[in-house]
C-alpha positions as CSV (number, residue, x, y, z in Angstrom):
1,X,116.0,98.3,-34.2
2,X,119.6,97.9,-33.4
3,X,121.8,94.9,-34.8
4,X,123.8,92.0,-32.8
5,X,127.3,93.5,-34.0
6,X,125.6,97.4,-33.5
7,X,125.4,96.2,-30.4
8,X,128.2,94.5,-29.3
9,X,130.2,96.6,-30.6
10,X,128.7,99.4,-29.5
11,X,130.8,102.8,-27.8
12,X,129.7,103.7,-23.6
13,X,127.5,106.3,-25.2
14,X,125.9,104.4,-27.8
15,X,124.5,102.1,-25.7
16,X,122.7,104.9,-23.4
17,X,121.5,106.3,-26.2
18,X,120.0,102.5,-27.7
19,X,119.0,102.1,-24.3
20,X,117.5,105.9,-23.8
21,X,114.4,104.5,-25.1
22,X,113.8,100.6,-23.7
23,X,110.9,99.7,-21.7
24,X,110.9,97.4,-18.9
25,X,108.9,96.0,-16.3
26,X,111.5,96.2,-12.7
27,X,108.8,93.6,-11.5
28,X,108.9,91.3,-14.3
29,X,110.8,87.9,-13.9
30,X,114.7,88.5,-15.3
31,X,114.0,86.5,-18.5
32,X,110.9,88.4,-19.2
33,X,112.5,91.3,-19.2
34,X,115.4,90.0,-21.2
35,X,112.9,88.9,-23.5
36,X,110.7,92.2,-23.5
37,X,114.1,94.0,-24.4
38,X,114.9,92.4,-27.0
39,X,111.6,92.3,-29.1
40,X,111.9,96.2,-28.7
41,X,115.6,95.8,-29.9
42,X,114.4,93.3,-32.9
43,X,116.8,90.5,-31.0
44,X,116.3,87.4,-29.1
45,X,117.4,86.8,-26.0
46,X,120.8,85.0,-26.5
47,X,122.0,87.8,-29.0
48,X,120.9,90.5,-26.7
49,X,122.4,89.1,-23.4
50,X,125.7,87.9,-25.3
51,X,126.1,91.3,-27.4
52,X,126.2,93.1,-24.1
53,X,128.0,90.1,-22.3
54,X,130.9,90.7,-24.8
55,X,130.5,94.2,-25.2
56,X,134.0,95.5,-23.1
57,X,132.0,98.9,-22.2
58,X,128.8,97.6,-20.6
59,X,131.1,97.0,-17.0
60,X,130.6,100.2,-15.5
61,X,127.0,101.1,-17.1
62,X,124.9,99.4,-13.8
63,X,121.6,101.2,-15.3
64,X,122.0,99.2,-18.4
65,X,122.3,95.8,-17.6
66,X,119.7,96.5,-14.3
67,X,117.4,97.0,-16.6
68,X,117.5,93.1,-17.9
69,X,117.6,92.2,-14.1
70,X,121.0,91.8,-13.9
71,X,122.5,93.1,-10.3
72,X,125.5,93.0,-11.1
73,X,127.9,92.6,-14.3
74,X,129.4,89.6,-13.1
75,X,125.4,88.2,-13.0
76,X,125.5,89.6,-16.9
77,X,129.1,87.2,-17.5
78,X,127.3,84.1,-15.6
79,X,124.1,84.6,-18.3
80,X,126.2,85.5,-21.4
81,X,128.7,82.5,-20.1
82,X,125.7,79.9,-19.8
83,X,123.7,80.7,-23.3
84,X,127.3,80.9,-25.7
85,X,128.3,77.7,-24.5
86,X,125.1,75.7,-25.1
87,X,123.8,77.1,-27.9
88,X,124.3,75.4,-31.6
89,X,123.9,78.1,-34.1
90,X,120.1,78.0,-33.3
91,X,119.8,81.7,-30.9
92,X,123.4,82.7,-31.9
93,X,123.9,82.1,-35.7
94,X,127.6,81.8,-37.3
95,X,127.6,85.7,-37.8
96,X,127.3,86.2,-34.3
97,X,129.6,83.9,-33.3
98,X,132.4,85.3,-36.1
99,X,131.9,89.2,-34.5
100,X,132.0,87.6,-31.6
101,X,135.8,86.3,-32.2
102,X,136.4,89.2,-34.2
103,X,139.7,91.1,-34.3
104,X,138.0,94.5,-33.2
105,X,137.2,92.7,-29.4
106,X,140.3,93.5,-28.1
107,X,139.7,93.2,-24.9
108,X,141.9,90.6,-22.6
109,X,139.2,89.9,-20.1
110,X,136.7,89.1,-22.9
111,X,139.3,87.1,-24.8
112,X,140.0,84.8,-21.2
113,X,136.5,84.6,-21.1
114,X,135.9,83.4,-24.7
115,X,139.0,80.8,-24.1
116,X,137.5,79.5,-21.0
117,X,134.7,78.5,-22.7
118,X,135.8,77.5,-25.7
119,X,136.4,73.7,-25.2
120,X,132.9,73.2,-23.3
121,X,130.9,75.3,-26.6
122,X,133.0,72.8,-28.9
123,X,132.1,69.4,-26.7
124,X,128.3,70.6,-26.5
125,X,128.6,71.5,-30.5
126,X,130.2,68.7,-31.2
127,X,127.6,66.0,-29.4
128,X,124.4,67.5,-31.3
129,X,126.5,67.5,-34.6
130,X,127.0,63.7,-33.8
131,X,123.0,63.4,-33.2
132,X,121.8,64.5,-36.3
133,X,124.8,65.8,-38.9
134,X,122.5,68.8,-40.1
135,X,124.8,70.1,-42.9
136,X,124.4,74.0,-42.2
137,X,125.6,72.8,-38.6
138,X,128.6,71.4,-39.9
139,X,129.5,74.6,-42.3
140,X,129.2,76.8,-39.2
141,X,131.3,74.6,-36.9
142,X,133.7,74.5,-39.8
143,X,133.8,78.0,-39.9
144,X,134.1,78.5,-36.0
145,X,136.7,76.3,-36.2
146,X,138.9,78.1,-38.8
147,X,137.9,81.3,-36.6
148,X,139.1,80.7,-33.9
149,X,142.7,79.5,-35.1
150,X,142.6,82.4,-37.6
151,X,141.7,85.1,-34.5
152,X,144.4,83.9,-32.6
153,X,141.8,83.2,-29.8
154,X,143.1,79.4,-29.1
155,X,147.3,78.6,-28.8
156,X,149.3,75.3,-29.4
157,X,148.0,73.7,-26.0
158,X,144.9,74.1,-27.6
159,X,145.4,72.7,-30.6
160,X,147.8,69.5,-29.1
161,X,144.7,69.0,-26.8
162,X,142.2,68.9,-29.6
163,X,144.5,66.1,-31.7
164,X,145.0,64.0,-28.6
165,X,141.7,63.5,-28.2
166,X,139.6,60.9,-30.2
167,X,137.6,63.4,-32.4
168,X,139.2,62.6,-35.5
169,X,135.3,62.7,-37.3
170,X,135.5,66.5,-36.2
171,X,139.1,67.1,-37.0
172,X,137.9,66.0,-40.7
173,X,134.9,67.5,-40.8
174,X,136.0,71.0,-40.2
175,X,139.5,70.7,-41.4
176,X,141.6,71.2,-38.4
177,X,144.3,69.5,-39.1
178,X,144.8,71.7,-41.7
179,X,144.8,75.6,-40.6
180,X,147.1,74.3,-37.3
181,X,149.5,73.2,-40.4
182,X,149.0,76.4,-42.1
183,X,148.8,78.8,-39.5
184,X,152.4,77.1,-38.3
185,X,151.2,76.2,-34.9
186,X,152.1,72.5,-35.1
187,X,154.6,70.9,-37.6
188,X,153.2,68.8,-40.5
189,X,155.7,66.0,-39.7
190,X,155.5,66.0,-36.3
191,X,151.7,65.3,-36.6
192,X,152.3,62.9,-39.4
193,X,154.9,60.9,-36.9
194,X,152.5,61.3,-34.2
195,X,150.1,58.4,-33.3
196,X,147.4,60.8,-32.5
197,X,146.2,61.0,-36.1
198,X,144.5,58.6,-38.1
199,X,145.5,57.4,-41.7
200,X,142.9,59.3,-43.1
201,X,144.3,62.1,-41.5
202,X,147.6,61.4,-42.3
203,X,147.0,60.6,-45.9
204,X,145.1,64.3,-46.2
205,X,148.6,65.4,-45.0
206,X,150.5,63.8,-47.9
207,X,147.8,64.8,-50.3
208,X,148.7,68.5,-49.2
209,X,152.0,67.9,-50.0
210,X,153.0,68.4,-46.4
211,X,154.8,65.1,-46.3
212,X,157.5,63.9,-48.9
213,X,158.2,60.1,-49.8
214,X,161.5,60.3,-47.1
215,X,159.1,60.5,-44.4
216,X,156.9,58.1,-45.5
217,X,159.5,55.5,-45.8
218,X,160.7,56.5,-42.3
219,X,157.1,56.1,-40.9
220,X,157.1,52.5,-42.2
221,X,160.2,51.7,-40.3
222,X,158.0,51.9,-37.0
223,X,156.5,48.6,-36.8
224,X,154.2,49.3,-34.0
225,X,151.9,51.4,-36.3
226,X,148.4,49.8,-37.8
227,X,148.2,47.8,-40.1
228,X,145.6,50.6,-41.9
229,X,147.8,53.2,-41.2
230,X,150.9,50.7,-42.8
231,X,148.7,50.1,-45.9
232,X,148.0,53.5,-46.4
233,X,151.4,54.8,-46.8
234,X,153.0,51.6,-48.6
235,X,150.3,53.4,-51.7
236,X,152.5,56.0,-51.6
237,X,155.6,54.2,-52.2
């Protein structure tokens, strides 16, 4: 039995040795054997393929990943790719995902490929959230969330994307708005200024003390914004 952060963490010669004693068909179908693997390793199939996916020392180890059928590491990166950025905390659970953005996978070609997938694991996340709202979904987005601002994983860009789009439900839900203001990456005011937000947003802002009653006032002076936004801030006059 080895564990998902054993194993993606794992030194060159620790994973010989975990894999000194796997069993696997060459014949078998590549998910069969993925599969067979990772009963004998006490994983499924997502955390064994992504441990290794992520793990920066599997590269050069050819005898490791041909035993899961892979031909080739870039084969392994396709697989790892495909099953982190559909799954929704059902094979990869929020402790995998947090070692996965941990601090100790310093490693830049992991961290480009964690980034490049980033937005498309968030979109699919986001759409079964939207479907059925199951709450211990919503803590572990949350928490991904926060992770990946916190791990320095995702820059401004990132962030200005994610507030120009029309996700304010998310940006609520898991507190966005907040750690960019925290973590310094985007002004408080400049968000509170911006029309991107929404007054619920905005008012969360003010609530954290982010935004003093000059600002406010200012704000009003724009007579383009909504009327909801407009009564929203005159209640803080």
């Amino acid at each position: 039995m080895v564990s998902f952060t054993e194993l993606l963490t794992a030194s060159d010669t620790d994973l010989v040795r975990i894999f000194h004693k796997v069993n696997a068909d060459p014949n078998a179908d590549f998910i069969v054997r993925i599969n067979k693997v990772a009963a004998q390793l006490e994983l499924n199939h997502s955390q064994l393929v992504c441990a290794l996916g992520f793990n920066r020392h599997i590269r050069d180890l050819t005898d490791i990943y041909s035993t899961l059928g892979f031909r080739s590491y870039k084969l392994l990166s396709y697989r790892c790719n495909e099953l982190f950025s559909t799954d929704t905390y059902n094979q990869l659970d929020i402790s995998n995902i947090l070692d996965i953005y941990s601090d100790r996978l310093e490693d830049q070609q992991v961290l480009d490929s964690l980034r490049s997938m980033l937005e498309p694991r968030l979109e699919h996340i986001e759409a079964a959230i939207g479907k059925s709202e199951d709450p211990a979904h919503v803590i572990s987005y949350r928490m991904e969330i926060h992770a990946i601002y916190r791990a320095g994983i995702v820059d401004k860009d990132f962030a200005m994307r994610r507030i120009e789009q029309p996700i304010d439900k998310f940006r609520q839900m898991s507190g966005e708005i907040d750690v960019i203001v925290e973590l310094g990456m985007v002004p408080a005011s400049n968000l509170f200024f911006s029309d991107a937000l929404t007054p619920d947003e905005k008012k969360s802002l003010i609530e954290s003390k982010h935004i003093d009653g000059n600002m406010i006032k200012n704000r009003l002076q724009n007579t383009n914004i909504p009327q909801d936004e407009r009564d929203m801030l005159e209640s803080y006059i």
